[in-house]
C-alpha positions as a printed Julia matrix, in Angstrom:
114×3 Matrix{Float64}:
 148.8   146.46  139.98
 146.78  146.65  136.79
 144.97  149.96  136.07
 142.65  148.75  133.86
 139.51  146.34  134.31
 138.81  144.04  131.1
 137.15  145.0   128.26
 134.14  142.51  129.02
 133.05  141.27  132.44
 130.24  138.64  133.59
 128.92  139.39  136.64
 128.77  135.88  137.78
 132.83  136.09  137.39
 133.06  139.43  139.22
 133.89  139.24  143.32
 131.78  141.07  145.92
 133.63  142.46  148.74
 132.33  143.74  152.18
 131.52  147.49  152.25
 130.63  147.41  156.17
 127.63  145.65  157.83
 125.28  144.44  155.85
 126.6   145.98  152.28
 128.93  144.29  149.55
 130.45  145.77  146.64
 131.33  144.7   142.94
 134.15  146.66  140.9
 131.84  146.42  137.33
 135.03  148.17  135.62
 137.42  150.59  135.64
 140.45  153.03  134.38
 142.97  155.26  136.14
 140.29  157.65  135.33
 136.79  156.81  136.58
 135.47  153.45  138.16
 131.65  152.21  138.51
 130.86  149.98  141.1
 127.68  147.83  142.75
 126.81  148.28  145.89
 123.98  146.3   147.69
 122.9   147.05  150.46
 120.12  145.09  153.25
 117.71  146.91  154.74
 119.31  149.07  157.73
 122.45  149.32  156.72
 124.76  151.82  157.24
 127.38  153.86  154.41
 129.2   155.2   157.46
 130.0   158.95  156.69
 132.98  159.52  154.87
 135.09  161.57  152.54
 137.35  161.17  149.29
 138.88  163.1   146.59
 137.43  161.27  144.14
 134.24  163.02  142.26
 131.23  160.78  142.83
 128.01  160.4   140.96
 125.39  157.21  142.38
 122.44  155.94  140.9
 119.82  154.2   143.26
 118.79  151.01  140.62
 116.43  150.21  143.74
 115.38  150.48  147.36
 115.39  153.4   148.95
 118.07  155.44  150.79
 118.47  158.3   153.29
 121.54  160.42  151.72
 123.18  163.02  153.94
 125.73  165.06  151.92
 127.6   167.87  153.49
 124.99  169.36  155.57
 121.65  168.16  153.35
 119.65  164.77  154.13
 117.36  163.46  151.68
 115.4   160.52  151.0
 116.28  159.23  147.54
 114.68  156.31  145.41
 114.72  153.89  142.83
 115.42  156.0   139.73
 117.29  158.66  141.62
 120.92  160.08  141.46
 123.11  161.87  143.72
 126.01  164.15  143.13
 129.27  164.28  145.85
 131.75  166.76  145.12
 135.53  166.05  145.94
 136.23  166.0   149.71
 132.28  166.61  150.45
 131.38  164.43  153.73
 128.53  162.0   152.52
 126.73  158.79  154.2
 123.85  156.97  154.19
 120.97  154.83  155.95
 119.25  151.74  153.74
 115.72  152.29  154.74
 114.59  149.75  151.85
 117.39  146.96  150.84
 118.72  148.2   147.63
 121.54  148.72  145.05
 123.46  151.97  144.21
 125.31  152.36  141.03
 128.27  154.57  141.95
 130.88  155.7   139.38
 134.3   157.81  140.86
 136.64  159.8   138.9
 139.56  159.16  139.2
 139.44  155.36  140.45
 138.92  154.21  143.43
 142.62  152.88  144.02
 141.53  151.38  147.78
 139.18  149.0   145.98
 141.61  147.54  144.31
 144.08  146.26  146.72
 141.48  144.33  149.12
């Protein structure tokens, strides 16, 4: 398996890949050590809580989101970023269709292999 993206890449070349009901991803690049990714997501959609022991950081480039990490909830909006420590349960609800930016250290291995 190659543990590198490219050095340039189109989005109209890149793949989207289901991330559950009504959400699709797109691997924008990555290393052994970190890994952004696109997620889009229609309005009502569900991240289904989860954990990892990757380090997470997401940036909502729009809609709007209902974030529960560990035991917070928040609303969070275009503009917005969320922390999600290593092994932290974390989920959302799309309340406003929208696209999160999320970037894990180290990779997220799993996303390759689908």
């Amino acid at each position: 398996m190659n543990k590198q993206s490219k050095t340039f890449l189109y989005e109209q070349e890149m793949k989207w890949a289901p991330a559950g009901k009504g959400a699709v991803r797109q691997i924008v690049g990555y290393n052994e050590q970190i890994m952004m990714v696109k997620v889009k997501f229609e309005k009502g959609a569900i991240g289904s809580p989860h954990r990892h022991l990757h380090t997470q950081v997401t940036y909502v480039a729009s809609g709007t989101f209902e974030f529960t990490i560990g035991d917070e909830k928040k609303i969070v909006k275009t503009g917005d970023s969320l922390y999600m420590a290593p092994d932290v349960e974390h989920g959302c609800v799309c309340l406003e269709a929208g696209l999160l930016i999320d970037c894990f250290s180290p990779y997220r291995e799993d996303f390759l292999k689908l």
